[in-house]
C-alpha positions in Angstrom: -14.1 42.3 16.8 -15.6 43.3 20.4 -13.5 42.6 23.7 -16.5 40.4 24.0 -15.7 38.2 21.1 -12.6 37.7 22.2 -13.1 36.7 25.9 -16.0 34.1 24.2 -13.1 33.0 22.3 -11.3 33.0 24.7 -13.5 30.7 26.9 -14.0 27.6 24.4 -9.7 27.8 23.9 -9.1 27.8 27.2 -7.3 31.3 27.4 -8.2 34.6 29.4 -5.7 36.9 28.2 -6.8 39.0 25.6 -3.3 40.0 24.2 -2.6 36.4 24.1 -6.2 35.7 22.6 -5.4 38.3 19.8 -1.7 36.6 18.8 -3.2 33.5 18.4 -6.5 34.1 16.1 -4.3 36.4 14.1 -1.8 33.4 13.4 -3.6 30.7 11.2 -0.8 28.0 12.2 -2.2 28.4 15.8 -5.8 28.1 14.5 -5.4 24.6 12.9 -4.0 23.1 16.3 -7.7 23.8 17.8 -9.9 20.7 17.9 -13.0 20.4 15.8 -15.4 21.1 18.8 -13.6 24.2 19.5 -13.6 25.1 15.4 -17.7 24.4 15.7 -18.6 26.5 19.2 -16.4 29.4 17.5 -18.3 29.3 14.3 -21.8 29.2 16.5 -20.6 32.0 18.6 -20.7 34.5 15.4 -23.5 32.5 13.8 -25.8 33.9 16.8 -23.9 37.2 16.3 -24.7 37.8 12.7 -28.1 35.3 11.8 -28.2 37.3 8.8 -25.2 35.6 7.5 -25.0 32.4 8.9 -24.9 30.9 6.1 -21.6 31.5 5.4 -20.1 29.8 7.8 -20.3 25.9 7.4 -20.3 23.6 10.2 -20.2 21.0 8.4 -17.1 19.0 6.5 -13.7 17.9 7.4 -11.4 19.6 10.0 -9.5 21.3 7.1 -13.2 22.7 6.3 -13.9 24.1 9.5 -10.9 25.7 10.2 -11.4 27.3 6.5 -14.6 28.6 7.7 -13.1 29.6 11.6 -10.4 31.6 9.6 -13.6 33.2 7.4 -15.3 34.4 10.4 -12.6 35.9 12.5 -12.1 38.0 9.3 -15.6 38.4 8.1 -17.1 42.5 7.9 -20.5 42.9 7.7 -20.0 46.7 6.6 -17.7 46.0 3.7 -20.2 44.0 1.5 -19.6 46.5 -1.3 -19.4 45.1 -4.9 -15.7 44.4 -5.9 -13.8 45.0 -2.5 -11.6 42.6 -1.0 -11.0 43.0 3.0 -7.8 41.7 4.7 -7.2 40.1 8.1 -5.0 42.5 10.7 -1.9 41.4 11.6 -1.4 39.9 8.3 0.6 41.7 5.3 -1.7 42.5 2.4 0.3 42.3 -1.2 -0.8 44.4 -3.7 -2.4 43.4 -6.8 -3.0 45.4 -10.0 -6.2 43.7 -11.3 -5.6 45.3 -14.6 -2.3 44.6 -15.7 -2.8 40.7 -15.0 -5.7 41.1 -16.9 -3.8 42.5 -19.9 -0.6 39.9 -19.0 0.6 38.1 -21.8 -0.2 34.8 -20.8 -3.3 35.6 -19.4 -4.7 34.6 -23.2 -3.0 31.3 -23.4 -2.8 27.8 -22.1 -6.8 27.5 -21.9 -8.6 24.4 -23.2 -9.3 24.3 -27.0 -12.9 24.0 -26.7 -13.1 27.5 -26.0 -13.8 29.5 -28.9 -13.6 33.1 -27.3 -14.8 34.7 -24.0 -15.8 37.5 -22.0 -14.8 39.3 -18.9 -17.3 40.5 -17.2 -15.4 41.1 -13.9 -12.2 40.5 -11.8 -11.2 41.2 -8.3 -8.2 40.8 -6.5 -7.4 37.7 -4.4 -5.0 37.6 -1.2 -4.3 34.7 1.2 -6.2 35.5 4.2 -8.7 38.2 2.5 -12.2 37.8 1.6 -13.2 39.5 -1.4 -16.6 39.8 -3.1 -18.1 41.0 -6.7 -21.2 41.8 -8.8 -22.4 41.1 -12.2 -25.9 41.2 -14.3 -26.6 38.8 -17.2 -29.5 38.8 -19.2 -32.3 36.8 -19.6 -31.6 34.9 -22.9 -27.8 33.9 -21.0 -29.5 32.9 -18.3 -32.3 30.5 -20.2 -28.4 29.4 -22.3 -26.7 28.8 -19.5 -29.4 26.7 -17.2 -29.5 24.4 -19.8 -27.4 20.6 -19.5 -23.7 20.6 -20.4 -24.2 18.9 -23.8 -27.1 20.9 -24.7 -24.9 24.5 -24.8 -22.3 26.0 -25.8 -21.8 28.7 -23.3 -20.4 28.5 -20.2 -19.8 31.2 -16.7 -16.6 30.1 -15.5 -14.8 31.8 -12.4 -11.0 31.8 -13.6 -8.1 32.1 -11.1 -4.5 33.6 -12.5 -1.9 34.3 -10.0 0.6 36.9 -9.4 2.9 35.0 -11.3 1.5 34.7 -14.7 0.0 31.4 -14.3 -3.4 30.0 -14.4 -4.2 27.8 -11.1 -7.2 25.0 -10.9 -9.7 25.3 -8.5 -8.8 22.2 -7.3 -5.6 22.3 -6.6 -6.0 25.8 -4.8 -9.3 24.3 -2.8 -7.4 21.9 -1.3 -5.2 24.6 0.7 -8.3 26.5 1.8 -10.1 28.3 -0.1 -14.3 29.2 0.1 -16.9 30.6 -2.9 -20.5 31.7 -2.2 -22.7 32.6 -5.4 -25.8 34.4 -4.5 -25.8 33.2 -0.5 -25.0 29.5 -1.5 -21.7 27.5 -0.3 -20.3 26.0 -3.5 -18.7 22.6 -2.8 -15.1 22.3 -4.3 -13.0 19.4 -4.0 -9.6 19.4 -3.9 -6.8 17.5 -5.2 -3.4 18.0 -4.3 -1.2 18.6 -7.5 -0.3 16.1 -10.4 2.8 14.1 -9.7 4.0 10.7 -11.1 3.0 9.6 -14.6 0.2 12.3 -14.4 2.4 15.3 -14.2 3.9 14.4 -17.3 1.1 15.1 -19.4 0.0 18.6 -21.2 -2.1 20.4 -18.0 -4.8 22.9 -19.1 -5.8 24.6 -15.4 -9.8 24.2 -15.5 -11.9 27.4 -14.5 -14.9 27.0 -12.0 -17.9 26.3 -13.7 -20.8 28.4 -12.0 -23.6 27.6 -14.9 -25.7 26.0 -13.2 -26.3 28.7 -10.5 -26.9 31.2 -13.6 -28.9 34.1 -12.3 -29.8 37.8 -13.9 -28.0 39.2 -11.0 -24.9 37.4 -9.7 -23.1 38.0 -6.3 -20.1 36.2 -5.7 -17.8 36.0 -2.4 -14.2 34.5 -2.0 -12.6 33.6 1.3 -9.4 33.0 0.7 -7.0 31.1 3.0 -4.7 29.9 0.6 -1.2 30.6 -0.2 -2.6 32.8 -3.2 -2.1 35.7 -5.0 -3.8 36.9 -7.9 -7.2 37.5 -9.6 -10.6 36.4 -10.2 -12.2 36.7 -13.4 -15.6 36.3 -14.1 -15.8 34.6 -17.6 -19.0 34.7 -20.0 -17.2 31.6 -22.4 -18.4 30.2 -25.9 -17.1 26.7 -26.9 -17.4 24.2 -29.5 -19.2 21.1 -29.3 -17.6 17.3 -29.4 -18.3 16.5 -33.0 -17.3 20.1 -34.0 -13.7 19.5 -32.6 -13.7 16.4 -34.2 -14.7 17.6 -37.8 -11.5 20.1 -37.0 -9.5 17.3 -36.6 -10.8 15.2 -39.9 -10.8 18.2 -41.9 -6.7 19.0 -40.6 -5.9 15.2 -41.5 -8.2 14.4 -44.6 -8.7 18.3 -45.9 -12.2 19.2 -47.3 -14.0 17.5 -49.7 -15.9 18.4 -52.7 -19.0 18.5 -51.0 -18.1 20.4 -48.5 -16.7 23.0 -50.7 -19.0 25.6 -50.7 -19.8 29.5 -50.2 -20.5 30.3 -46.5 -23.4 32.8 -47.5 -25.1 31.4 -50.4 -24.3 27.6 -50.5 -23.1 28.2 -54.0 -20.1 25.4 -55.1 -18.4 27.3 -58.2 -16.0 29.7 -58.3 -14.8 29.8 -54.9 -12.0 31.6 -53.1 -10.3 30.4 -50.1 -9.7 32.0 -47.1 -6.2 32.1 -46.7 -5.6 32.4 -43.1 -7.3 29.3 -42.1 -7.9 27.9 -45.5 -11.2 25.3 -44.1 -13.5 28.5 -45.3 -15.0 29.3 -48.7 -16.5 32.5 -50.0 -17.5 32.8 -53.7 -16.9 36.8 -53.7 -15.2 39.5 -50.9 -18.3 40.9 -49.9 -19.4 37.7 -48.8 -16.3 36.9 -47.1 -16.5 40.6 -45.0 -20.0 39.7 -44.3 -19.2 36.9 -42.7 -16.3 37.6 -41.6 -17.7 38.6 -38.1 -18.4 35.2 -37.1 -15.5 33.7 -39.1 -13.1 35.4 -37.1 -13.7 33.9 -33.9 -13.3 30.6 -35.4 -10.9 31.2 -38.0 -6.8 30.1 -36.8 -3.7 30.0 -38.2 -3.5 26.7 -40.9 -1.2 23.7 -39.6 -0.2 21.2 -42.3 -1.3 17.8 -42.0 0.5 16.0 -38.2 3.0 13.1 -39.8 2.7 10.3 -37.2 6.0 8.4 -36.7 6.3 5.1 -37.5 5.8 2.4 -34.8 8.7 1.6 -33.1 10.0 5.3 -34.1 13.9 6.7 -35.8 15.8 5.1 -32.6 15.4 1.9 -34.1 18.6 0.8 -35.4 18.1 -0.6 -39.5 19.9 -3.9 -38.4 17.1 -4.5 -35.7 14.7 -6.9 -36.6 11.6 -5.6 -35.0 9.0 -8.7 -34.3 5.2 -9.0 -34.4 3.6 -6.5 -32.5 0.1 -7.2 -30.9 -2.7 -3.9 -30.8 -6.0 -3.8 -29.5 -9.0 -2.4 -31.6 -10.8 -1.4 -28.4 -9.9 2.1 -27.1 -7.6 2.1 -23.7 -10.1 5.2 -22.3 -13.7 3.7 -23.1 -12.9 0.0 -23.6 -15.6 0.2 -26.6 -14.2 -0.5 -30.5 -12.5 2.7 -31.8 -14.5 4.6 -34.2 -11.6 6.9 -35.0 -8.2 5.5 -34.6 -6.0 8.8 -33.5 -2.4 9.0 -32.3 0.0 11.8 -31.3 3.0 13.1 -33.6 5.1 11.8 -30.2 3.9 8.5 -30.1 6.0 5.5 -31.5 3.6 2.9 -30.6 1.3 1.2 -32.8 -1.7 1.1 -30.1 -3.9 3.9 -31.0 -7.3 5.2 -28.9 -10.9 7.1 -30.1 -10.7 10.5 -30.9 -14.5 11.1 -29.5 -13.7 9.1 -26.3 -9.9 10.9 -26.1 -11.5 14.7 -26.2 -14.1 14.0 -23.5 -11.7 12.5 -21.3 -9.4 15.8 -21.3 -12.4 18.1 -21.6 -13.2 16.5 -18.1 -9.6 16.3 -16.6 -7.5 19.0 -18.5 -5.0 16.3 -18.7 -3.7 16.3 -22.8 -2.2 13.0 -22.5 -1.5 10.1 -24.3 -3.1 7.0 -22.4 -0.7 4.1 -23.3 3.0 5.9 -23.5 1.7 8.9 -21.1 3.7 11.6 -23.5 2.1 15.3 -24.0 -0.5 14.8 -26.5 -2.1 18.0 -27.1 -5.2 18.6 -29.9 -2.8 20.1 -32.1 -0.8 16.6 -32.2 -4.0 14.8 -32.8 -3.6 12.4 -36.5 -5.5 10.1 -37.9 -3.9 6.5 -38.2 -4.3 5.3 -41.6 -3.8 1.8 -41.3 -5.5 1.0 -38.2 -8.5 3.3 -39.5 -7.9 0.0 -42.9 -7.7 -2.5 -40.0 -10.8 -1.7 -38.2 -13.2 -1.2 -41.7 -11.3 -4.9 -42.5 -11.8 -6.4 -39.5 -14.8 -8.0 -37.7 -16.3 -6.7 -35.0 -16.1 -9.9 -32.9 -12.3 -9.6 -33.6 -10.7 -7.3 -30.2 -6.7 -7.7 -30.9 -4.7 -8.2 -33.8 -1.1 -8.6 -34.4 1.1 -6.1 -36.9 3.9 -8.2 -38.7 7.1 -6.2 -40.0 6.1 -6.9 -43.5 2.8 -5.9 -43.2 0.7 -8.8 -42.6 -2.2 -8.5 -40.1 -3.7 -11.6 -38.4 -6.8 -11.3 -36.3 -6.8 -13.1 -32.9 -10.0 -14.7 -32.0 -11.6 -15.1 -28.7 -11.0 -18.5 -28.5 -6.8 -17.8 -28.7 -7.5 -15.1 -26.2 -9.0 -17.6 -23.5 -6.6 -20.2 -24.2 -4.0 -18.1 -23.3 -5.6 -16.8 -20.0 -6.3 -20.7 -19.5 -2.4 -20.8 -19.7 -1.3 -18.1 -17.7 -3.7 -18.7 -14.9 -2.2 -22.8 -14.6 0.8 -21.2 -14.4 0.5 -18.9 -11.5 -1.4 -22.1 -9.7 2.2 -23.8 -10.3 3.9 -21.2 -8.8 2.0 -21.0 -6.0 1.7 -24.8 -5.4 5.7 -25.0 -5.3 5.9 -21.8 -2.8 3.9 -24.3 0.0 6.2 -25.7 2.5 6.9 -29.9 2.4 5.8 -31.3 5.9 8.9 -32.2 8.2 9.7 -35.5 8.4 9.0 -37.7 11.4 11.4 -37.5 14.3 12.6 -34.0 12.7 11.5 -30.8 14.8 9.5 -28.3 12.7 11.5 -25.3 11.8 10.8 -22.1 13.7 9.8 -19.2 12.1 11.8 -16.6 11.5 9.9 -13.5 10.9 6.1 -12.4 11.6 4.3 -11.8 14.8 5.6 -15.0 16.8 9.0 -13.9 16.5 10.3 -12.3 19.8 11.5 -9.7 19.7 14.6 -8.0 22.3 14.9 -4.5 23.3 18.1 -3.2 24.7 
C-alpha cells in the first residue's frame, strides 16, 4: 500500500497522520467503528486502483458485509495470485498451519453426514483469520455435465469443507457470520450466516455441512478465501459421492426387516441358489468368491460394519414405576416435520414416546439442516438409531385415511378419533378462552363512586429524584 493510499484513506476517515492512518487499518476493531459511507468510498478508492479486480470487492450488503470486504482490500495483493498461497495482513500474527497433518487428523474422517458414500480431495489450503488465500483445481468434462445437473438428479457433489486447527469440522454458516468471503472463478458466492445452535437446537446430533459449490462446476476451478474470521484451519476441496433418499431408506428397511427372499440374490449374475453372504456387512450376496472379488470394488465403498436390529423402548420407557398406571395416550398419524400421513412410522432407540414421524420426510429434513434430531422429545436421533415402529406401521395399514389421531390404551386397545370429536373439542376450548376473557373485563363503577385510577401504563406519572 502507497503513501498515496493511505493519505486517500486517510481523507474519507478524517485523519492526516500516516503513522496513525497505519495503526488503525491494521487493527480490525478500529475498522468496524467506520460508518458505512466511509466502508463504501474506501472500497471505491481501490476499485479505481485495480478495475481488473473489482469484482471482489462488494459494495453491496450489510455493514458487517462491507467492512468484510474493507478488511479484504486493505489486505488484497495483486502479485500473489499464485495457485495454493495464502497472504497475511502486516501487523497481524500469522499461525502456522500444517495442511497435511489435518488432513491425515483422525477426525478429519468422521462426524460427516451419512449420505456420503466416500469422497475425494482434490485440494486444501491453509486458512488464517485476516489472510486471503486462493487455490486451483481441473475436473473433467463428464464431472462437470454430473455435477451441473439438479440436486435430486445426482449423486455427486463439489463441496468446499472447513476443519479447524482443533480437530473439528466448522459450517460455513456459522463461520460466515463472523466474516468470512469465497469467490469461485471471479463470482462473489453469497453465504448466510447463522450464529450457533443454542436452546432445544443444540441438543440435537450436529453434522457441520460443507459448502456446496455444484452449481458453479467448471473444467477449471479457481477459488479465493478472505478470511476475517476467528479461524484457523484448512480448506478442502471435496469431489463427494452420496446415496439417494430411497437408497438410505432401503438401508434402514433392510437393518429393521432383513432381506427377503427376493431380494436374495448374486450381485453378478442374478442367480438365487447357493448363495454366500458377505460377512462384513451381511446385506450382500455372491454365489461364488470370484464373484464376490469382482465386485468387490464397488462393494467396498458401500459395504459397513453390520448393526443388529435398533430395539425401540417402550412408550413411557424403564423409569416407569410397575405400580403406575399409565393412562390413554393420544398420537397423531400425520408426521410432526411434513404434516402429511406417515408412510413409514420411524422412532429413535432414545425415544420413550409413542408419537413417531416419516422416515422419507425425517432424512430430508437433516440432509437440509445437519440437525439429527428427534422432532417431538428433541433427543440425538442419529441414522444409526433409526427403527421401524411396529405397531403404529399395524395402526396406519388399519386405519383410515380420514382418521388423523388416535388414542393407545394400556391394554392395547386403539380407538380412532374422528374429525367430528376433533372440532368439538376446539368448539370447547375456544368458549372457554372467550370466558376467560369475558371475566378479565372490568365491571363499570357505580354511580357516585370515582373511577379507579390506573396504576401502571403510560398515564401513570412518573417522579425522578
Amino acid at each position: 500500500m502507497t503513501d498515496a493510499d493511505l493519505r486517500r484513506i486517510g481523507e474519507i476517515i478524517g485523519h492526516t497522520n500516516l503513522a496513525s492512518i497505519k495503526e488503525i487499518i491494521r487493527n480490525p476493531n478500529r475498522i468496524q467503528t467506520w460508518t458505512v459511507a466511509q466502508c463504501k468510498d474506501v472500497i471505491r478508492h481501490f476499485r479505481e486502483k485495480w478495475p481488473e479486480h473489482a469484482h471482489r470487492f462488494t459494495l453491496t450488503g450489510r455493514k458487517s458485509d462491507l467492512v468484510a470486504a474493507v478488511a479484504a482490500v486493505l489486505t488484497f495483493n495483486p502479485k500473489a495470485l499464485v495457485s495454493g498461497y495464502h497472504h497475511h495482513y502486516r501487523g497481524f500474527h500469522t499461525p502456522q498451519v500444517d495442511v497435511p497433518a489435518l488432513i491425515d487428523h483422525a477426525k478429519f474422517k468422521g462426524n460427516r453426514c451419512p449420505f456420503i458414500i466416500d469422497w475425494q480431495n482434490l485440494t486444501a489450503v491453509a486458512i488464517v483469520p485476516s489472510n486471503q488465500s486462493a487455490f486451483k483445481f481441473l475436473l473433467t468434462s463428464d464431472q462437470v455435465a454430473e455435477l451441473r445437473k439438479a440436486r435430486n438428479d445426482r449423486t455427486l457433489g463439489l463441496h468446499l469443507r472447513l476443519f479447524s486447527q482443533a480437530g473439528h469440522h466448522e459450517s460455513w454458516d456459522v463461520v460466515a457470520a463472523s466474516g468470512i468471503n469465497v469467490y469461485i472463478n471471479k463470482e462473489f458466492i453469497t453465504i448466510s450466516g447463522t450464529k450457533s445452535k443454542a436452546g432445544t437446537k443444540k441438543r440435537g446430533h450436529h453434522v457441520a455441512k460443507p459448502l456446496d459449490v455444484s452449481a458453479k462446476a467448471q473444467e477449471s476451478m479457481e477459488v479465493e478465501i478472505h478470511c476475517q474470521a476467528n479461524f484457523t484451519g484448512i480448506c478442502v476441496a471435496e469431489l463427494a459421492s452420496f446415496h439417494t433418499t430411497d437408497q438410505m431408506i432401503q438401508s434402514v428397511l433392510r437393518r429393521c426387516r432383513g432381506v427377503s427372499a427376493a431380494e436374495k440374490k448374486c450381485e453378478i449374475c442374478n442367480k438365487k441358489k447357493d448363495l454366500m453372504r458377505c460377512s462384513r456387512c451381511k446385506t450382500a450376496w455372491y454365489c461364488s468368491g470370484g464373484h464376490q472379488q469382482q465386485h468387490w470394488s464397488i462393494h467396498q465403498r458401500l459395504c459397513k460394519p453390520y448393526r443388529s436390529r435398533p430395539k425401540l423402548p417402550k412408550p413411557g420407557g424403564d423409569a416407569l414405576d410397575d405400580d403406575i398406571c399409565v393412562g390413554e395416550s393420544r398420537v397423531s398419524l400425520n408426521c410432526p416435520l411434513t404434516i402429511k400421513r406417515i408412510s413409514i412410522p420411524v422412532r429413535g432407540t432414545s425415544c420413550h414416546h409413542p408419537q413417531c414421524f416419516d422416515l422419507r420426510g425425517y432424512l430430508r429434513y437433516c440432509c437440509v439442516t445437519g440437525n439429527w434430531q428427534c422432532p417431538v422429545c428433541t433427543n440425538p436421533c442419529q441414522f444409526k438409531d433409526l427403527g421401524i415402529d411396529e405397531q403404529m406401521e399395524k395402526i396406519l395399514k388399519e386405519t383410515d385415511k380420514e382418521i388423523d389421531q388416535v388414542r393407545l390404551f394400556p391394554d392395547g386397545k386403539i380407538e380412532p378419533i374422528t374429525l367430528e370429536e376433533i372440532r368439538r373439542e376446539h368448539a370447547n376450548i375456544n368458549s372457554f378462552k372467550n370466558n376467560r376473557k369475558r371475566k378479565r373485563v372490568a365491571e363499570p363503577p357505580v354511580s357516585g363512586e370515582p373511577p379507579k385510577k390506573k396504576t401502571g401504563g403510560f398515564d401513570t406519572p412518573i417522579v425522578l429524584d
